[in-house]
N, C-alpha and C positions, 0 to 999 in steps of 0.2 A: 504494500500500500504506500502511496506516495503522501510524504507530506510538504502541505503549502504554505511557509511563512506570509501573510501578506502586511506589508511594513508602509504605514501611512504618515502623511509627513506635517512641518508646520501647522498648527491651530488647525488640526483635521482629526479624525477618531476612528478605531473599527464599525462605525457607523454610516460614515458617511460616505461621499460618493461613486462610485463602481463597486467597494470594497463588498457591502453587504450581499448583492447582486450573486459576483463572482465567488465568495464564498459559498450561498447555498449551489450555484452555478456545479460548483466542484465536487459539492459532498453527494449530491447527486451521482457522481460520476465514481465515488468509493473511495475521494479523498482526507484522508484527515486536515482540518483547515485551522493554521491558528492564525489569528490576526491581534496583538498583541498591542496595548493600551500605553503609551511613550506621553511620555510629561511633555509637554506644550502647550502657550508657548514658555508659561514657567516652569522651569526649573530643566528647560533643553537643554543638554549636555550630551558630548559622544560618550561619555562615561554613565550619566545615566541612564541613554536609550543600551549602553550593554548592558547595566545592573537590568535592565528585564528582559534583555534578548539571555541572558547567562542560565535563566533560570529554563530554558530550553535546548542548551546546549549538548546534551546527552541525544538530541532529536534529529540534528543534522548529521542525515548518511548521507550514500551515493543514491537514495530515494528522495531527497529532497529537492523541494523547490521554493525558490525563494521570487518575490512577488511584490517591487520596491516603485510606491510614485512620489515623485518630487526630492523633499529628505528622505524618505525612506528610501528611495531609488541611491541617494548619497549614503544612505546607512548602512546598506547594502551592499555596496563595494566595498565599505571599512572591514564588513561582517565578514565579505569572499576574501580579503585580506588576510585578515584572523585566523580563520579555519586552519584545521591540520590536512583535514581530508575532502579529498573533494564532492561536491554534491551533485545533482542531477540538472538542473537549471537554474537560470536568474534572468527575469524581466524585469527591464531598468523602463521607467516612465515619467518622460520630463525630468531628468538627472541634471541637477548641478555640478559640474565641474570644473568650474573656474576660469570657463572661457566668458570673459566679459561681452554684453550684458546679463546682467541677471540681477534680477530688481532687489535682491537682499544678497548682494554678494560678503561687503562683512559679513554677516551672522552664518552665512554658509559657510566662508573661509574659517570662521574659529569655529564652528560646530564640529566641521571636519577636523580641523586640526590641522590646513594648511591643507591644499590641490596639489599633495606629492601622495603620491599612489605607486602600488608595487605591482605593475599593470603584469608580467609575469607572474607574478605568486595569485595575483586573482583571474587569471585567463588559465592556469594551472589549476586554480579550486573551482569549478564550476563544467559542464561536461558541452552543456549548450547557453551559448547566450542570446536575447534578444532587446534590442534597446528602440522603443516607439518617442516619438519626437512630431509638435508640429510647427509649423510655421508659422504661426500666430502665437506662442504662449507668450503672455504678457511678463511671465517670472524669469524664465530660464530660456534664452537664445536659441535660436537652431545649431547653433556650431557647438554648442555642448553634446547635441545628440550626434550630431557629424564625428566628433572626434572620439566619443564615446564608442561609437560602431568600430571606428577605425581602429582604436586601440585593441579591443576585444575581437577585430578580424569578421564581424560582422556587417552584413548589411544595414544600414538604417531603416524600420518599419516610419518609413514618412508617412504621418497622415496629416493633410493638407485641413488648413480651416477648422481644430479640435482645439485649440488653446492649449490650457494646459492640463487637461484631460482632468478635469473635476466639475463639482456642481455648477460651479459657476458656466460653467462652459458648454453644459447640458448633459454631461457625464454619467449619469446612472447606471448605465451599461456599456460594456467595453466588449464590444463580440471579437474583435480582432485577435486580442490577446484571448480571451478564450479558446479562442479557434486554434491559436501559435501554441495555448499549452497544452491542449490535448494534440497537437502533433507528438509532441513528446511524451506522453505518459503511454 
């Protein structure tokens, strides 16, 4: 059985946008689905969104999958960083990476903890990746998602006209990524 981290970002919840959707979307399909509750915007820290990613860390094998938008998409790659072992996928959606603009670039640069990344050790931890991007997100640029793909040796999933894939943007449902991760399960 496969399980689904799905990791949600800035002033957002396991409640809100695609997240709830894609959730029952998956258990439907005989996934175990966690989506884990990160302090924001007080008390955001990379060391606090670990203290509650830690308490799941026995759960990442070569079945998992991980499930990242916005920070979460940046939490995400700290997380493929981390690992000892590698897991089964990671969907990056609207990723901050430090390609300017991006409307809250401090607070991304120290949440991360600086846009130096061990792009071998996280293209080594993960078996498949996919990283969706559009052209309009008002937070994070397209050349984030551009270079995102690139590092990882992926294609970019452009989708034209989505912003930045949340409520505000009309978000409820995300069939694409749905579609991308049952290729892989």
């Amino acid at each position: 059985m496969k399980t689904v981290f799905i990791f949600h970002g800035t002033s957002s919840s396991p409640d809100e946008n695609w997240f709830p959707w894609l959730k029952k979307e998956l258990e439907e399909l005989g996934c175990k689905v966690i989506v884990p509750k990160f302090p924001t915007p007080e008390g955001e820290s990379l060391d606090a969104w670990f203290g509650v990613i830690n308490k799941y860390k026995s759960q990442f094998d070569k079945d998992s999958i991980i499930v990242g938008h916005s920070k979460g998409a940046l939490f995400s790659i700290r997380v493929l960083e981390s690992l000892r072992k590698q897991i089964h996928a990671a969907f990056l959606v609207g990723a901050p990476i430090g390609i300017k603009p991006i409307k809250y670039y401090d607070a991304d640069l120290k949440f991360s903890k600086g846009f130096d990344f061990d792009w071998g050790k996280i293209f080594n931890n993960s078996k498949h990746f996919f990283v969706y991007h559009s052209d309009n997100d008002p937070y994070v640029s397209l050349g984030n998602g551009k270079e995102l793909a690139k590092k990882l040796g992926v294609e970019l999933s452009f989708r034209s006209g989505c912003g930045h894939f949340n409520a505000e943007s009309g978000f409820f449902k995300f069939s694409k990524l749905l579609e991308d991760i049952k290729s892989v399960l």
